[in-house]
C-alpha positions as a printed Julia matrix, in Angstrom:
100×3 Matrix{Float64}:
 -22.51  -29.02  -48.28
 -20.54  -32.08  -47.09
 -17.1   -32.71  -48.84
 -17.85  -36.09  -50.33
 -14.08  -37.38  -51.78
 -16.0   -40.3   -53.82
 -15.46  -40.46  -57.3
 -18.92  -41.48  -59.16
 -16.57  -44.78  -59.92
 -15.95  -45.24  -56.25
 -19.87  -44.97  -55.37
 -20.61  -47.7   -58.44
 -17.55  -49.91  -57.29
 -18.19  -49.51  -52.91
 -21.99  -49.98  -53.9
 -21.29  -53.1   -55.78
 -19.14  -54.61  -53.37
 -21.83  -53.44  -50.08
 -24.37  -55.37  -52.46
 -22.8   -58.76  -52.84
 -21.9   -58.95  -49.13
 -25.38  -58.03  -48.23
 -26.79  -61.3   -48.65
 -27.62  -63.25  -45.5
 -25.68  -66.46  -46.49
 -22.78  -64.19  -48.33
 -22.12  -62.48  -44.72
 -22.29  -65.77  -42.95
 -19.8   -67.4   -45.47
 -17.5   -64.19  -45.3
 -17.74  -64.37  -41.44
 -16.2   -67.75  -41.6
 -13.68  -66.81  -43.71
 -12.39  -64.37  -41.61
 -11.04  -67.3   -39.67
  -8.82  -68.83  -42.38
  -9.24  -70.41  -45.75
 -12.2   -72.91  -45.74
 -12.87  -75.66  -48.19
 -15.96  -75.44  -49.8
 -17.17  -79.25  -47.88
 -16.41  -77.3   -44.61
 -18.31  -74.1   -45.53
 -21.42  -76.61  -46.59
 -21.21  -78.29  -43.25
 -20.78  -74.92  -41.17
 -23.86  -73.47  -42.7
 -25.66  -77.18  -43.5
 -26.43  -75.72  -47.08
 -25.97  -77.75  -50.53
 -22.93  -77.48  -52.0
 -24.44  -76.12  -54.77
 -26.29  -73.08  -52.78
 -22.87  -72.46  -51.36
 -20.7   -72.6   -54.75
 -23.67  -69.98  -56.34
 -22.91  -67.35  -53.24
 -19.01  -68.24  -53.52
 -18.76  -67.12  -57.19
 -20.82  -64.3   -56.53
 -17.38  -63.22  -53.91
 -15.4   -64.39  -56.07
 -16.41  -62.53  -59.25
 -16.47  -59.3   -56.97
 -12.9   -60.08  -56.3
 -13.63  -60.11  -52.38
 -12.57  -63.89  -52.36
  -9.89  -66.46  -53.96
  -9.76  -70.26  -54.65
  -6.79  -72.06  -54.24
  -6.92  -75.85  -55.27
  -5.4   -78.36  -53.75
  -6.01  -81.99  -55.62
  -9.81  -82.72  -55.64
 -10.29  -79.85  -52.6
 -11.2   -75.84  -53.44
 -10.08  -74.04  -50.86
 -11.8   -70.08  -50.13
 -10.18  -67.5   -48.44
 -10.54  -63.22  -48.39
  -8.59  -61.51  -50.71
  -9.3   -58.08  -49.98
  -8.04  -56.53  -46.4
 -10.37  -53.83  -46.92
 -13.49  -56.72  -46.55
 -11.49  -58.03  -43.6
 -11.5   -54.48  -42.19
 -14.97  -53.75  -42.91
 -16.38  -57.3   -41.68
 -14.22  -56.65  -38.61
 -15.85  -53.04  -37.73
 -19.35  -54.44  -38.16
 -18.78  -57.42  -36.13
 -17.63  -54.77  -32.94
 -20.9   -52.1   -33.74
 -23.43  -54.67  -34.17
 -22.32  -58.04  -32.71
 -20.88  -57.01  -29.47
 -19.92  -59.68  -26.85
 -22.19  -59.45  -24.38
């Protein structure tokens, strides 16, 4: 039998985070962000969503803890908070978006 060094909290938690990042738009937003922080009028034009689809997938991140706001007069401003996204997002960009 495999050594699995998961807690059942880890599954739940890893699970939860694979799930809110596996949304089409979610990974495309994340992507972005990989770049630098992004105000949410840049993200809408990147993706040429409504700002409104984009806030909805932003809090999802957000409430996941896998991205942070900073606010800067009228402006929100997104960025990655956890390396271990940045990480992750990095390794499936090299196995599954090579450069060709």
């Amino acid at each position: 039998m495999a050594d699995i060094s998961f807690t059942e909290e880890q599954f739940t938690s890893t699970s939860d985070i694979l799930k809110s990042i596996a949304h089409p738009t979610r990974l495309k937003i994340l992507c972005f962000l990989i770049e630098g922080e992004r105000s949410v009028g840049e993200i809408e034009r990147e993706f040429g969503s409504t700002i409104s689809n984009i806030s909805q997938h932003l809090t999802v991140l957000r409430r996941m803890d896998i991205i942070k706001r900073r606010k800067d007069a009228n402006f929100m401003f997104y960025s990655v908070k956890d390396d271990k996204v940045l990480t992750l997002l990095g390794t499936m960009k090299k196995l599954f978006c090579p450069l060709k």
